[in-house]
C-alpha positions in Angstrom: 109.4 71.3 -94.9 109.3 74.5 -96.8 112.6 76.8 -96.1 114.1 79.3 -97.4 117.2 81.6 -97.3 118.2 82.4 -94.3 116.5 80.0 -92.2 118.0 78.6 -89.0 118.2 75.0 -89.2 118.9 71.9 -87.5 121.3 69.7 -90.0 122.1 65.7 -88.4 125.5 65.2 -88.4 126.3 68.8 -88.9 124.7 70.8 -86.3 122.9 74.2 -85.8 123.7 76.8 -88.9 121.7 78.5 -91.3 120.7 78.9 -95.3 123.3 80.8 -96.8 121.7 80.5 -100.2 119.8 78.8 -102.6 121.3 77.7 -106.0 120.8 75.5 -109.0 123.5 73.1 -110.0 124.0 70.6 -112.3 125.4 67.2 -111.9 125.3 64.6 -114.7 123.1 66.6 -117.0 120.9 67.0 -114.4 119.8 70.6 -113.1 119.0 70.7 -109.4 117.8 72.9 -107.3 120.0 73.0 -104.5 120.4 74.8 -100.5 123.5 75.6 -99.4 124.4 75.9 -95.4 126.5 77.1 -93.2 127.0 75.6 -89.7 127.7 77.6 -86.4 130.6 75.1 -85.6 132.5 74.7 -88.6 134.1 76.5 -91.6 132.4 74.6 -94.2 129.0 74.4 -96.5 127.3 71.6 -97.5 124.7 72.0 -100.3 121.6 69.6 -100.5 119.1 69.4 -103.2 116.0 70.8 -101.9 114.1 67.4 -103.1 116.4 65.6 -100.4 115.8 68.2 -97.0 113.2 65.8 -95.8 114.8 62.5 -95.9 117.9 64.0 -94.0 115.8 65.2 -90.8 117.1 68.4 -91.7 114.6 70.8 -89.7 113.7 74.4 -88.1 115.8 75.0 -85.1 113.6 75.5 -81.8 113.3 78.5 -79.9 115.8 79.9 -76.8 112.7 79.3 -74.6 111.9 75.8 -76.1 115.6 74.3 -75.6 115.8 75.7 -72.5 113.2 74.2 -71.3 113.9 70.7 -72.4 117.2 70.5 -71.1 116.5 71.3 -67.6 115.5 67.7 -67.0 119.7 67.4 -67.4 119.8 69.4 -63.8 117.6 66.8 -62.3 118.3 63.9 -64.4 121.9 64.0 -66.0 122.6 59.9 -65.9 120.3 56.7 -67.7 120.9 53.6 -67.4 121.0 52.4 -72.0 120.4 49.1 -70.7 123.2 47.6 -72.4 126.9 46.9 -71.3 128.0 45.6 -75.0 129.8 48.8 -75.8 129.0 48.0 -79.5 124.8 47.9 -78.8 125.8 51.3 -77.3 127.5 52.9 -80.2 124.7 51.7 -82.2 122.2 53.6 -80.3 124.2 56.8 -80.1 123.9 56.1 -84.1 120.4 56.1 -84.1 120.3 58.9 -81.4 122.0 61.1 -83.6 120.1 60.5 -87.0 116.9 61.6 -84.7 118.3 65.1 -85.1 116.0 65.9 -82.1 116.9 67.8 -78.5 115.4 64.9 -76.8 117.8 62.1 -78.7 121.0 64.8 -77.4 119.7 64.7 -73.9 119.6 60.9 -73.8 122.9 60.3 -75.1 124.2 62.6 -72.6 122.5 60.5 -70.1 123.9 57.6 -71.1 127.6 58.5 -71.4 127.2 60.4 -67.7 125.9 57.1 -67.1 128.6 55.1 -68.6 131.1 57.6 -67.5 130.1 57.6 -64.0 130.2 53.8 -63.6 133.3 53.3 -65.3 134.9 56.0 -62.8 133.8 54.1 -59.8 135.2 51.0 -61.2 138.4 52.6 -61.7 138.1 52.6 -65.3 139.5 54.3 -68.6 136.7 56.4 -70.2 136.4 55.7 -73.6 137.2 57.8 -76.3 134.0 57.3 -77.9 132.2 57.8 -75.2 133.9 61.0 -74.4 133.2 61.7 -78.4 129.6 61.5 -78.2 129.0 63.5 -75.2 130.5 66.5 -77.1 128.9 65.6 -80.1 125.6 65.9 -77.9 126.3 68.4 -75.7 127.5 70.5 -79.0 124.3 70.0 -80.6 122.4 71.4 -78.5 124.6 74.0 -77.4 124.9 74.6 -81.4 120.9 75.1 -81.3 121.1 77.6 -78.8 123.4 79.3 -80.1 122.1 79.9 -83.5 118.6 80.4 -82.4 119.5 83.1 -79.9 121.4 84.9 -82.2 124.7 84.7 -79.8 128.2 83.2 -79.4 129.0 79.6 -79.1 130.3 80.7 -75.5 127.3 82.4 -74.3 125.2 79.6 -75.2 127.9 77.3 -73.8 127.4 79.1 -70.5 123.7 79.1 -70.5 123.9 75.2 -71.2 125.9 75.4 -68.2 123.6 76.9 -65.8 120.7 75.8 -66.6 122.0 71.8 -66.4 124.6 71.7 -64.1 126.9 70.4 -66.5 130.4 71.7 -67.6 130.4 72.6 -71.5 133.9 73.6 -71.3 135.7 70.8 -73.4 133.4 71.2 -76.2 135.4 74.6 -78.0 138.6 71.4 -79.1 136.1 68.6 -79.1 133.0 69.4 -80.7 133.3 72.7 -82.6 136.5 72.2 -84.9 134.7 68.7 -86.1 
C-alpha cells in the first residue's frame, strides 16, 4: 500500500496514529528508507522501512461512518461463544485476532471475552487478567480508529463507542491508552 506523510493508519500491535514523517536511515551499511509513526495512545514512534508496511498489516484507517457501522452489531451481539474452554487455545486466538489488524477481528475478541466474562461471573468466578487485557486492547483499537479518523479526542470517540454498542469504554484511559 502506497502512503505517505501524514496518513492515518492502522499499525497491529500499536493502534490508530498517523505518519509523522518519512526518513532514510542507515543500519549496517545499509540505507533505508524508512516511515516513522505516531500513535493516538501512546508517547512513542516507531519507524518501519517502507519495504516492510505490507508484511506488518499496517493499513489506511476506515472512515467515522465505516467503523460505526461495523460495530453496531456489538449492541445486538456483544457475546460469542470461541468454542474453546482451554484458556491457552483462547489466548492463541486473541493472538491471531490481533495480527488481523482488522475492526472485525476487535469486535470478535470483544465477543469472546464478554463471553468468557459473562460465564465466568455466573459461575462465581475470578475474571482473568488477560482476559480483562484483551478486551481493552480491543475495545482500544477501535476506539483508537475512531478517534484518529474523526479527527477528535480519545474521550469523544470513547463516548461514541459507547453509544452506539452499549458497552462501557470507561476503563480503557489506565488500561489501554498508557500501553
Amino acid at each position: 500500500m502506497n502512503f505517505k506523510v501524514g496518513t492515518k493508519v492502522f499499525y497491529p500491535s500499536h493502534g490508530a496514529g498517523w505518519i509523522k514523517a518519512q526518513k532514510e536511515i542507515e543500519f549496517n551499511g545499509t540505507k533505508k528508507m524508512y516511515y516513522e509513526f505516531e500513535f493516538i495512545n501512546a508517547s512513542i514512534t516507531i519507524s518501519t522501512p517502507l519495504d516492510n508496511v505490507d508484511n506488518l498489516n499496517i493499513r489506511a484507517v476506515f472512515s467515522p461512518k465505516e467503523i460505526k457501522e461495523k460495530i453496531k452489531v456489538l449492541k445486538k451481539t456483544p457475546y460469542k461463544d470461541p468454542k474453546t474452554t482451554d484458556f491457552n487455545k483462547l489466548m492463541e486466538i486473541f493472538k491471531k485476532t490481533e495480527s488481523q489488524a482488522s475492526i472485525e477481528s476487535a469486535i470478535e475478541t470483544i465477543q469472546y471475552c464478554n463471553y468468557v466474562k459473562r460465564e465466568r461471573e455466573k459461575d462465581g468466578r475470578l475474571i482473568p487478567v488477560s482476559i480483562e487485557n484483551e478486551l481493552a486492547r480491543a475495545m482500544g483499537d477501535i476506539v483508537g480508529e475512531l478517534a484518529v479518523s474523526s479527527n477528535t479526542k480519545l474521550e469523544s470517540a470513547g463516548k461514541a463507542f459507547e453509544k452506539i454498542t452499549g458497552i462501557e469504554a470507561e476503563f480503557l484511559e489506565t488500561k489501554y491508552f498508557n500501553r
